[in-house]
N, C-alpha and C positions, 0 to 999 in steps of 0.2 A: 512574242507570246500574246496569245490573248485575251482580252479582259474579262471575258465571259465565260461563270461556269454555272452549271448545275444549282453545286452547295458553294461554299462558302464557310471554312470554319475560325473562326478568332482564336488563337491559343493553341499552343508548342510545348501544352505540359501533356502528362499522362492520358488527362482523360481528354483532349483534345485530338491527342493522337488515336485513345482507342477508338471515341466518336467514328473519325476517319474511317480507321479500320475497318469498323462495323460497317458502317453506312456504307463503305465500297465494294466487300462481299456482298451485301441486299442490293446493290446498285450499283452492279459492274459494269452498264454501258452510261453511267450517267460521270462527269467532270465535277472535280472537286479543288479546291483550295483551300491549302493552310497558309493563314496568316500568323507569323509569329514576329515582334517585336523585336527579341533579342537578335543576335547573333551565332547562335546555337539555341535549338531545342532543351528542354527540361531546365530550365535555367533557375527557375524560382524555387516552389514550393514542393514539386518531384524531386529539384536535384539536392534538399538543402533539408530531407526527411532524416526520419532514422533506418529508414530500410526494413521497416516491420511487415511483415504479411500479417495483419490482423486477421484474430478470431472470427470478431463480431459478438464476442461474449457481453459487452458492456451496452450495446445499444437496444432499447425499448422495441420488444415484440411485435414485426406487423411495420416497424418502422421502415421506409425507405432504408436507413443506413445498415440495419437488419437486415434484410433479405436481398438487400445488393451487396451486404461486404460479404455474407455467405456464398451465395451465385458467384462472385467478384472471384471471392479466394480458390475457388473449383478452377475456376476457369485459366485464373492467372498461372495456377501452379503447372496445369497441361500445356500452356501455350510455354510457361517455362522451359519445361521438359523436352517437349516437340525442337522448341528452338537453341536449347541448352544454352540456356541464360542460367547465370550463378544464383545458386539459393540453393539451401537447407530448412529446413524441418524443423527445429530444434527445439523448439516446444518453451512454453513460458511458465512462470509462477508469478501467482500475484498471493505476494505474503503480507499478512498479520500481524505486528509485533508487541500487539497489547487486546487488551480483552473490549476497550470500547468501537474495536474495528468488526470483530468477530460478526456484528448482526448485518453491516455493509459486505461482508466476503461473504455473508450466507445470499444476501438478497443478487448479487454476481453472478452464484453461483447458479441459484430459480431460474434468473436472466437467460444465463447459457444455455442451460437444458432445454427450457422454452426456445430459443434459437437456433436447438437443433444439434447442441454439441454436447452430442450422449456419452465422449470419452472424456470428459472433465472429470476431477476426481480431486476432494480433497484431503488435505494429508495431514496428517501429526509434524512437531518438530523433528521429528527423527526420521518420519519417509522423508521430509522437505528436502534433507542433506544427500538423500540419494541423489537427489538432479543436481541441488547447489549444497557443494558442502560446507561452502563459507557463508551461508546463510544462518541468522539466528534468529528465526519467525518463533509464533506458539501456533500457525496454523498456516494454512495454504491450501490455493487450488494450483493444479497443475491444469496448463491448458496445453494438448498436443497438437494441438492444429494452430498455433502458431509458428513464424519463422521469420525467414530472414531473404533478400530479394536486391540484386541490384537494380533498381527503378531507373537509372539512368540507361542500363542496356535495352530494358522492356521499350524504353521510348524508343532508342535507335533503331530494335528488332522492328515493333509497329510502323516505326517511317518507313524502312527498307520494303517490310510487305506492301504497304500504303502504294507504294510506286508501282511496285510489282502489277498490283490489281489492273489497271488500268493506265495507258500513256501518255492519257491527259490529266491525270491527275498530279497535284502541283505541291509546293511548298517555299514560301516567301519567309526570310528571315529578312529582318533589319526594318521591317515594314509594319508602320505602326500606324493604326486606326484613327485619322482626324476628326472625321466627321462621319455621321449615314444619313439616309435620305430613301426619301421610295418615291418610285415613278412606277403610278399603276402597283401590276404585279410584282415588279422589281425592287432587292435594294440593293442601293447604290451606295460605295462603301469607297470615301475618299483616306486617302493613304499618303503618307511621304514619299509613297512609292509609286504614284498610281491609282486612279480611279479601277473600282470591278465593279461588276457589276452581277447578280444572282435573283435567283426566285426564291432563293431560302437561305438565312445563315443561322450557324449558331455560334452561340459565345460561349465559351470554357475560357474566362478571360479572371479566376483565379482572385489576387488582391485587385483587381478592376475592373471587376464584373459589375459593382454598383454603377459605376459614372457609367460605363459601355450601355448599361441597362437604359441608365437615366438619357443617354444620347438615343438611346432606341427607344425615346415616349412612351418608357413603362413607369405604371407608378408605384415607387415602394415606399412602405413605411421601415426598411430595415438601411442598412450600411455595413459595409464591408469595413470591419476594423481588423489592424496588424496589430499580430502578437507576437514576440521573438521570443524564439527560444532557442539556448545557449546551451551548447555544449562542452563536454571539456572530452580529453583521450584518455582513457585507460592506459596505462604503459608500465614496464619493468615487469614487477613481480604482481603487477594486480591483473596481470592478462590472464595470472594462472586462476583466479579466483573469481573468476565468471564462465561457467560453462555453456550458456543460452541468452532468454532475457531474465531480468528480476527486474520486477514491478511490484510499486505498495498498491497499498486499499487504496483508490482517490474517493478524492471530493464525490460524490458521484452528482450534485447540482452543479457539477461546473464540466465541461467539454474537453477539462486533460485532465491528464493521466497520472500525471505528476514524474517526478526526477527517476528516470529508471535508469537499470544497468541494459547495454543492448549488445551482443556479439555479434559485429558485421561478417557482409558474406565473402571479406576477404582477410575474416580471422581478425582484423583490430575489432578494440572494445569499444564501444562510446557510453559517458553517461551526460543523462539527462534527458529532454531539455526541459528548463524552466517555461514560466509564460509571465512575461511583464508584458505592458503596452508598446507598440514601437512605436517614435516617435516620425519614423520612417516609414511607409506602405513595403516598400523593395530595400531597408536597411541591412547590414548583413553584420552590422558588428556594434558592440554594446553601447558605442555612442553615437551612431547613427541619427541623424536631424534632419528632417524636409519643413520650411514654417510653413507650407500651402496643403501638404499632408497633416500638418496636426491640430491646425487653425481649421483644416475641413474636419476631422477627427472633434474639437473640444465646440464646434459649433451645433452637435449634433448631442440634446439633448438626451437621447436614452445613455448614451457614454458616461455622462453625470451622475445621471440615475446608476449606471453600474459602480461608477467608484464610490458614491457614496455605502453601496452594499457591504463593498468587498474591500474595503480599503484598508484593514489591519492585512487581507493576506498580500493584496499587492503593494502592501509597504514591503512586508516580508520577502515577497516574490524580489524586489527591486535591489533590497539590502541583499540577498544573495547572489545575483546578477554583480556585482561587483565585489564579492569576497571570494574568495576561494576557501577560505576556511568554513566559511556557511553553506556551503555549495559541497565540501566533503564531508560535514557534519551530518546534511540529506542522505547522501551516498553512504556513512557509515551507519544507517534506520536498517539498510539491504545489506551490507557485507563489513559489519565492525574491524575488522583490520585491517582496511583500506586505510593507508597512507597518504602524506600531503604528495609525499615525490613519488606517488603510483597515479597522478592527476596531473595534466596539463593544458591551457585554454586550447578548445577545437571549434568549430565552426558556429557559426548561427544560421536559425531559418527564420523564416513569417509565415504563421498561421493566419490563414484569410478567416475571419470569423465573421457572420452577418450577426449582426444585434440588433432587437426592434427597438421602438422608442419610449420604449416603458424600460427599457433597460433589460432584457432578460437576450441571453443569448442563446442562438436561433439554435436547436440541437441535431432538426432533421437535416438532411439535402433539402434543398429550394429549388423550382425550376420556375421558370416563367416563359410565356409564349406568346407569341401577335401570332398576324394574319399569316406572317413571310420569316418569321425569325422565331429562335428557343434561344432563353438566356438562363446557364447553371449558376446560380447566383450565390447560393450556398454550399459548400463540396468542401468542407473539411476532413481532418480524417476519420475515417478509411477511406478516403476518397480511391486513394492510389490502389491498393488492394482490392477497391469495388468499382475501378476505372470501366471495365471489360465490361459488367453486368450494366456499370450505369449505361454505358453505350448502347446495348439492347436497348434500355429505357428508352434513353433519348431518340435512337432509330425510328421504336416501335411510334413514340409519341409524335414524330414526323409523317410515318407512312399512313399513321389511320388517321391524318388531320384530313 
C-alpha cells in the first residue's frame, strides 16, 4: 500500500467519517485516508451516544451548532432514508414541573422558533399526556423534529460509500498517531503503523483533539476535558410508559441537558445520562481511572476555576452516579411511577468538552487551521446529528483555502 495520499483524515467517529464522505464526492479523483486508532470504527463518543437526532431547539441563533444541527438533521434523515438505516421521528417533550422553570421553557421555546422550528408547540398538562401519558409536567413544548438514529449504522453506511467513491481511497484501524511533522508542503504523520505522508490532514480526533492539536503547533488556550455519562435501562413494565423522548428544562448555562428518558431505534428505553468529570479521557464505567489523564486534567487551571463554580451540582452529579435511588428519584421529576425494578445499570459514554482557562465551557464547535492541516477541536453534541453539514463546513473551509 502506499504512503501517500491526497487527504489524510485522523478519526473513525461520525464526523470523521462524513468529513470523508463529503470531501470524496467534491474530490473523487483525489486519495484519501482514514486513520482510526481503534479496532473498529465509532468506537467512542458515536457508539456510546443516546441515539438522538437533535432539534437544534436549544442552541444560540447564528451559532455554528445552530445552523449545522439544522442543515445536519435534513440531511442525516435523507441519507437515512436513501440507505435505510433505522430511525424514527418520534418527536420529543421538554417538560416543566414547577413554575420557577416556566420563564427557561418560554426562552427554549423564542430559541426554536428563531431556529427555524415553526412546528414547536407548547402544551398544557393535559395536551402533554397525549404524547406521554405518564408524564406529570404543569407545561411543555413538544418538539416534532426530534428522533431517534442508530449512529453506529450511519458510520458503517459512510465507510461503505467512502470506499465506493473512489479505489484508493483507504481506512487504517489499529493505527494510532505518534507524532507529525511537515516537510515543505507536506505532513508527515508517524503512526504505529507507518509513516504517511499528505498535503492536508484533518483531525476529528474527538476526546484527543487537544494534544493532536498541540502535536500540530497550534496554540490553544482551551482543553479537552471528559465527562461521563451514565446510563441505566428501562425494562419490565417501565417500557410501557415512555412513548418517545422526555426531557426536563436544563440548566441552560451549562452544555447538558440533563437525565432524560430516550426510546431507542430498536424499541429499548434508556435513561439518562448524567455528567460528572471522568477521571478517565476513554473511561467507560463509573470507576474508571487514568493518573496521566487526570493529573493532565487537575493541572489545567480553568478546571479549578470550573469546580469551584459548580461544585454543589457536581457533588450532586457524583452522589447520583453511584446511587441508583438518586438516579430514579431524577427519572421519577419525568414519569413518577417509575419503579426501582423498572431501572437497571446500562452503558456509559465521554463527552469531549473543550473548556477555556477562565473556566467557562466552550458552547460553540471550534475549528482550527494551519497552512496543510484543519483541527475539529470542539464538536460536542449535536455533533452526530450535525456530522453531514459540519462536513460541508469543513470541505468548504479546505477548498476556498
Amino acid at each position: 500500500m502506499t504512503n501517500k495520499f491526497d487527504y489524510i483524515i485522523v478519526g473513525g467517529g461520525i464526523v470523521g467519517l462524513s468529513i470523508a464522505y463529503k470531501l470524496a464526492l467534491k474530490k473523487n479523483d483525489k486519495s484519501i485516508l482514514i486513520i482510526e486508532k481503534e479496532n473498529k470504527l465509532a468506537t467512542h463518543q458515536t457508539g456510546n451516544n443516546s441515539g438522538v437526532i437533535h432539534s437544534g431547539i436549544y442552541y444560540t441563533p447564528g451559532s455554528l451548532k445552530a445552523k449545522n444541527c439544522f442543515n445536519g438533521r435534513l440531511q442525516l434523515i435523507d441519507f437515512a432514508k436513501e440507505h435505510n438505516i433505522s430511525h424514527e421521528m418520534c418527536g420529543k417533550l421538554i417538560a416543566a414541573f414547577d413554575d420557577s422553570e416556566l420563564d427557561t421553557l418560554n426562552i427554549i421555546y423564542e430559541n426554536g422558533i428563531k431556529n427555524g422550528l415553526k412546528d414547536i408547540t407548547i402544551l398544557s398538562s393535559e395536551e402533554s399526556k397525549k404524547y406521554e401519558p405518564f408524564v406529570d409536567c404543569i407545561k411543555s413544548i413538544f418538539v416534532p423534529y426530534a428522533g431517534i438514529i442508530d449512529y453506529k449504522e450511519v458510520v458503517e453506511v459512510l465507510f461503505k460509500e467512502f470506499l465506493k467513491i473512489n479505489k484508493k481511497n483507504t481506512v487504517l484501524k489499529n493505527t494510532k498517531v505518534i507524532s507529525l511533522s511537515d516537510n515543505k508542503e507536506q505532513k508527515i504523520i508517524n503512526t504505529n503503523n507507518g509513516t504517511y505522508k499528505t498535503a492536508y490532514t484533518i483531525f476529528a480526533c474527538g476526546l484527543q483533539a487537544d494534544e493532536l492539536a498541540k502535536s500540530d503547533n497550534i496554540d490553544l488556550d482551551v482543553q479537552i476535558v471528559g465527562f461521563r455519562g451514565d446510563y441505566y435501562n428501562v425494562v419490565n413494565k417501565g417500557l410501557k410508559k415512555v412513548k418517545g423522548l422526555i426531557y426536563p428544562v436544563p440548566n441552560i448555562n451549562l452544555p447538558f441537558l440533563g437525565v432524560h428518558l430516550t426510546k431507542m431505534h430498536d424499541g429499548k428505553v434508556e435513561a439518562g445520562p448524567n455528567a460528572v468529570f471522568s477521571f478517565k479521557k476513554e473511561g467507560y464505567s463509573r470507576t474508571s481511572f487514568s493518573m496521566s489523564d487526570t493529573m493532565r486534567a487537575f493541572s489545567f487551571k480553568g478546571l479549578w476555576i470550573l469546580f469551584l463554580g459548580y461544585w454543589k451540582i457536581g457533588l450532586a452529579e457524583y452522589l447520583r452516579a453511584f446511587s441508583k435511588k438518586r438516579f430514579l428519584k431524577s427519572l421519577q421529576r419525568l414519569v413518577p411511577n417509575l419503579k426501582m425494578e423498572d431501572i437497571t445499570i446500562g452503558k456509559s459514554g465521554v463527552r469531549a468538552q473543550a473548556l477555556d482557562n477562565k473556566g467557562n465551557l466552550i458552547d460553540d464547535f471550534l475549528i482550527k487551521k494551519t497552512n496543510n492541516s484543519l483541527h475539529i477541536i470542539n464538536a460536542p453534541s449535536p455533533a452526530a446529528t450535525a456530522s453531514l453539514a459540519i462536513a460541508d463546513e469543513v470541505v468548504s473551509r479546505i477548498i476556498t483555502q
